[in-house]
N, C-alpha and C positions, 0 to 999 in steps of 0.2 A: 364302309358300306354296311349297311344293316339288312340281317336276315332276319326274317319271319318264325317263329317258333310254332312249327308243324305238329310238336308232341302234342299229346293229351294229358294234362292234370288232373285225373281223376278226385285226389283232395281239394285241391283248389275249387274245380266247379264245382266240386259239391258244396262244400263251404260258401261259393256264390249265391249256390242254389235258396239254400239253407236259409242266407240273410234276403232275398226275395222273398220268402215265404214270412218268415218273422215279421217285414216291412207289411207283407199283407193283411198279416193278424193285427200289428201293431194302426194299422189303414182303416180295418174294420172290426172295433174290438164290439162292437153287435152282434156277430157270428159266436166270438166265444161264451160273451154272456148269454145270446139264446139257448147253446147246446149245454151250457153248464146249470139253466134255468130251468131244465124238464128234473133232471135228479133233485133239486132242490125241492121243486112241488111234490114231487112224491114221498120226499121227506118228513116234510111237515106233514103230508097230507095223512100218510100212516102212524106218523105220530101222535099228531093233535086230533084225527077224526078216528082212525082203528085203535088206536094205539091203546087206549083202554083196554078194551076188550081183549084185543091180541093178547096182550100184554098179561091179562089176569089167564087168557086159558094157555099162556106158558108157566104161569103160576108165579105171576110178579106184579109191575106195574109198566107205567107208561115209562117210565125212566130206564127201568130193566129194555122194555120193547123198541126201546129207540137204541141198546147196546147191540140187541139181537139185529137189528134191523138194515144198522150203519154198513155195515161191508157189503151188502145188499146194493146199496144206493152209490157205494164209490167207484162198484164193478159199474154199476148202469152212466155211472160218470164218463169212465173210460168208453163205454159202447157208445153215447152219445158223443163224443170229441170224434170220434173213428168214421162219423156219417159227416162229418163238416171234412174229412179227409176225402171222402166219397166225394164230394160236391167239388172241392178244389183240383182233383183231378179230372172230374167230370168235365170241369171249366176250360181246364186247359187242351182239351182232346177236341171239345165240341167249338170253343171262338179261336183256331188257328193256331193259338200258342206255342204247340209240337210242332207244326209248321216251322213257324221262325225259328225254332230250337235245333232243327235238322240243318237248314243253313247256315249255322253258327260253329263256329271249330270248339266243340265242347266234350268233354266223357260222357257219351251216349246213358254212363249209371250213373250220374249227377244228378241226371233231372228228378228222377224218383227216388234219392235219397234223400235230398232236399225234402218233398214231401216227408216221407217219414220222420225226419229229423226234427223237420220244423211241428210236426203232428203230435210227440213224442213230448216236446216241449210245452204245446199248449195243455194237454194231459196233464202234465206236470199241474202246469199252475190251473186248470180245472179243478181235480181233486186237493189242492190244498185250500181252494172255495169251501169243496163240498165236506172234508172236515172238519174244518172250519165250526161251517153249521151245523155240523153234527155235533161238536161237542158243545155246541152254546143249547142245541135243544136235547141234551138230557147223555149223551155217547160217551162213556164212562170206560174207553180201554184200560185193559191190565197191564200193557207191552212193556217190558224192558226197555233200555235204550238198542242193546241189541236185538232185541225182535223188533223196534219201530225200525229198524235199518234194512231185517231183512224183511219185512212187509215193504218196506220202497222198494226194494230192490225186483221184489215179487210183481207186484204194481207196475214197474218199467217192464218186463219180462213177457207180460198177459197184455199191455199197453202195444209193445210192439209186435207181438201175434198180429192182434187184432186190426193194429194199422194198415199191415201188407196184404189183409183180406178185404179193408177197406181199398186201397191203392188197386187190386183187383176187381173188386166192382164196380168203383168208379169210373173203370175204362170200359168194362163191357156194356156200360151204360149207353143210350141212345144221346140222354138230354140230363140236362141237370134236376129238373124235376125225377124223375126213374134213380137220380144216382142217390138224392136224400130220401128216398123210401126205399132201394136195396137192404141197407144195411138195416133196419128198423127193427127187423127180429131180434138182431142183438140186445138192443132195450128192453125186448120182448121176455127172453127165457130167463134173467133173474125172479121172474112173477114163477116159470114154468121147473123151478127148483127150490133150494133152501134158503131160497132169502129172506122169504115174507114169512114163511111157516114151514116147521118142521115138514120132512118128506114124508115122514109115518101117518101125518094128518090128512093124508092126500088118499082119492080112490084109488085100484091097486094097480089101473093102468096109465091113471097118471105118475102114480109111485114110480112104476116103473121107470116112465122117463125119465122124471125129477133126478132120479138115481144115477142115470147115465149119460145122463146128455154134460156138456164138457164146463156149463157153469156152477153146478153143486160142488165140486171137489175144488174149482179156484175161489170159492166165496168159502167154502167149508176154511180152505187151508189160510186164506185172510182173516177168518172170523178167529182161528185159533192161534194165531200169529198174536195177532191184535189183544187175545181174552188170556192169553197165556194158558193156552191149553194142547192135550196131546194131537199131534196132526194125524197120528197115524197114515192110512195107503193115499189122504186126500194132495198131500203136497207131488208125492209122486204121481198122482194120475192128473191132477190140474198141470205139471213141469210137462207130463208126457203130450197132454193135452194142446199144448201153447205150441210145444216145437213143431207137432202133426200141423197147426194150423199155419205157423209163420211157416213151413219151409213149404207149403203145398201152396199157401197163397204168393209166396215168393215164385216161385217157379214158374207161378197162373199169370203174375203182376210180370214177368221176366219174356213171356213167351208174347202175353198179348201186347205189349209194350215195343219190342224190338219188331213184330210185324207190321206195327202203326208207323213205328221209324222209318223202317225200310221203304214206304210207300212215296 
């Protein structure tokens, strides 16, 4: 006689979860090339339209500006992939999907690691897009093989902060419209730090911000990863920066999540 297995596999459904979400990207790869297609334009657009200019009053050229520029646009990579994370959680909260998900004998933390998992991956192959085109229009790194490893490794780390802060707004959302303008700031503050131009070059209350808000020190500590340069306090305050974000939006994503289940 056959019995039913009442446990929960928490690796298992995730790992279901996981291949759900891949099938979805792999369903709609117009989702990744839109989010991967905003860093791209701003790429070019600083390089072939400012980049001159920029580039002469860093006291170089357009090739130099497009070096300066690169880690700028791979962080805005990651913050765009993190709002198509917003949107897919949005989705599933707002057309039933947590519904039928409750009914299902599944690990209540499947369903949202799946999202991150599969978020995490499309990041992945985003940023080696936007690479990519970074080094065909002029992006000239210094890295070692050891420093390209620990700039990935860096990359995944600032990737899944950013994720769990997405996974969190996507659910406080109403509608999927509200969930892909949430996270929007994100794209926003590489402009409102050291991506495009030095922080010195900035008024002194912008300065300020530039200085301390949590993007300057993880583009600072990518930029010197990548140029083979001293990182100094930037790796430490960008690491301290990502764990403050993943573990407060984990908790956010953990709290508003299990109150929707329970319902």
């Amino acid at each position: 006689m056959s019995t039913v297995d009442l446990r929960f596999h928490p690796l298992r459904d995730s790992a279901t979860m996981l291949r759900r979400n891949i099938r979805h990207m792999l369903r709609y790869p117009s989702m990744t090339l839109m989010l991967v297609g905003m860093p791209i334009i701003f790429l070019l657009l600083f390089v072939y339209v400012f980049g001159g200019t920029l580039g002469a009053g860093l006291g170089g050229d357009r090739a130099s500006y497009a070096t300066y520029v690169a880690p700028a646009i791979i962080i805005m990579a990651i913050a765009a992939t993190v709002q198509g994370t917003a949107i897919s959680i949005a989705m599933d909260m707002t057309e039933g999907v947590i519904a039928r998900f409750r009914t299902m004998h599944i690990a209540r933390v499947s369903v949202l690691t799946g999202h991150v998992l599969g978020s995490v991956i499309q990041a992945v192959i985003s940023l080696a897009i936007v690479i990519g085109v970074a080094l065909l229009v002029g992006f000239r790194p210094q890295a070692s093989l050891a420093e390209w490893l620990a700039a990935g490794g860096f990359l995944i780390v600032v990737t899944f902060a950013l994720v769990w802060l997405a996974v969190a707004l996507g659910q406080v959302s109403k509608s999927v419209e509200t969930a892909s303008n949430l996270p929007m700031p994100l794209t926003l503050l590489p402009f409102l730090g050291s991506g495009f131009v030095p922080t010195d070059s900035m008024p002194a209350g912008l300065r300020w911000f530039a200085e301390y808000q949590p993007f300057t020190p993880i583009m600072e500590t990518l930029r010197g990863l990548l140029m083979d340069r001293p990182l100094g306090d930037n790796a430490w305050l960008a690491l301290a920066w990502c764990a403050v974000i993943a573990l407060g939006s984990y908790l956010w994503s953990k709290r508003l999540f299990n109150r929707e289940y329970a319902h």
